[in-house]
C-alpha positions, 0 to 999 in steps of 0.5 A: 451148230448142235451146241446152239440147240443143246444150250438153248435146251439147257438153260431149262435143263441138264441132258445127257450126251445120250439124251441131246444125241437121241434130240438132235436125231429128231431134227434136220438143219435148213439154210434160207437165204433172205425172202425165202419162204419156210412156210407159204399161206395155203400150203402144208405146214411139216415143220416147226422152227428153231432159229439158230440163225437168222430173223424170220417174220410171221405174217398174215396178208388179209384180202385187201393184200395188206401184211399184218405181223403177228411176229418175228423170231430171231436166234434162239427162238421156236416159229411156225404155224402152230395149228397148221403145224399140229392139225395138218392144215393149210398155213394161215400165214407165211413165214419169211426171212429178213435175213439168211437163216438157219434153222432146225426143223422137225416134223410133227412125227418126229415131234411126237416120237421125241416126246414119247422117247424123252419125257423131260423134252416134253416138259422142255416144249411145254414150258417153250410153248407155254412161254410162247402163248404168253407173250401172244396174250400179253400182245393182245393185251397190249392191243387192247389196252395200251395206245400207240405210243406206249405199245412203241414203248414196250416193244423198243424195251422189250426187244431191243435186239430186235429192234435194231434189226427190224426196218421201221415198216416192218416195226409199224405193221407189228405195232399196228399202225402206219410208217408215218405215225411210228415216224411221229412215236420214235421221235 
């Protein structure tokens, strides 16, 4: 399971077995078995994620009750609710599992500490965090200027792992539309 971490660090790059054994003294594993909650909406945020296992979905529930996915997070992927996370407010949104999950968790102290400690870990999580808010821009993007079909079109190409692991209601609530018009795009 350490190694799962360590090669998903350097794929950007080399580490020392010092150095991966001072980043994995930083990080705690958790098992979440599916539905379970990481995060709930309105409580403290201690954790950012880091998938070793498993599918997570971010979401929000507006005050009518309906479920908006902001995004999921499979294998080899970082979640949370980044400004709950790093301002120490209350989460805006849940993040639940799909599937039995395990993940690496870390606190923002120890966060901080790692990146203090390790310089080129730093780099590492800017680059993460840089890819991350990216994607997000591309997303709004895409909500603002592709239809629902072409929106359907990018994500299936996009994610076709994930595509094949997330249920079509779910698929729909991401893609901003109802189940009945993803019935009538995937057809």
């Amino acid at each position: 399971m350490d190694e799962v971490l360590r090669q998903h660090i350097e794929k950007l790059l080399p580490l020392t077995d010092e150095e991966f054994a001072f980043v994995l003294s930083h990080f705690t594993v958790e098992s979440y078995k599916k539905h379970d909650f990481l995060i709930e909406k309105g409580k403290s945020v201690r954790h950012n994620y880091f998938v070793i296992s498993g599918l997570l979905k971010l979401v929000h529930n507006d005050e009518l009750g309906k479920e908006h996915i902001v995004s999921f997070a499979m294998e080899d992927w970082w979640e949370s609710d980044y400004f709950a996370f790093y301002n120490g407010g209350k989460a805006s949104m849940s993040l639940q599992c799909l599937e039995d999950t395990q993940v690496f968790c870390i606190t923002l102290e120890a966060y901080n500490n790692l990146c203090a400690g390790l310089p080129k870990i730093e780099h590492f999580l800017l680059i993460k965090g840089t890819g991350g808010h990216i994607a997000a821009q591309q997303r709004i993007l895409s909500f603002l200027t592709s239809n629902a079909k072409e929106r359907y079109d990018q994500f299936v190409r996009k994610y076709p792992l994930l595509f094949q692991r997330v249920s079509k209601t779910l698929i729909a609530s991401y893609l901003g539309v109802s189940r009945e018009t993803l019935s009538r795009l995937s057809s």
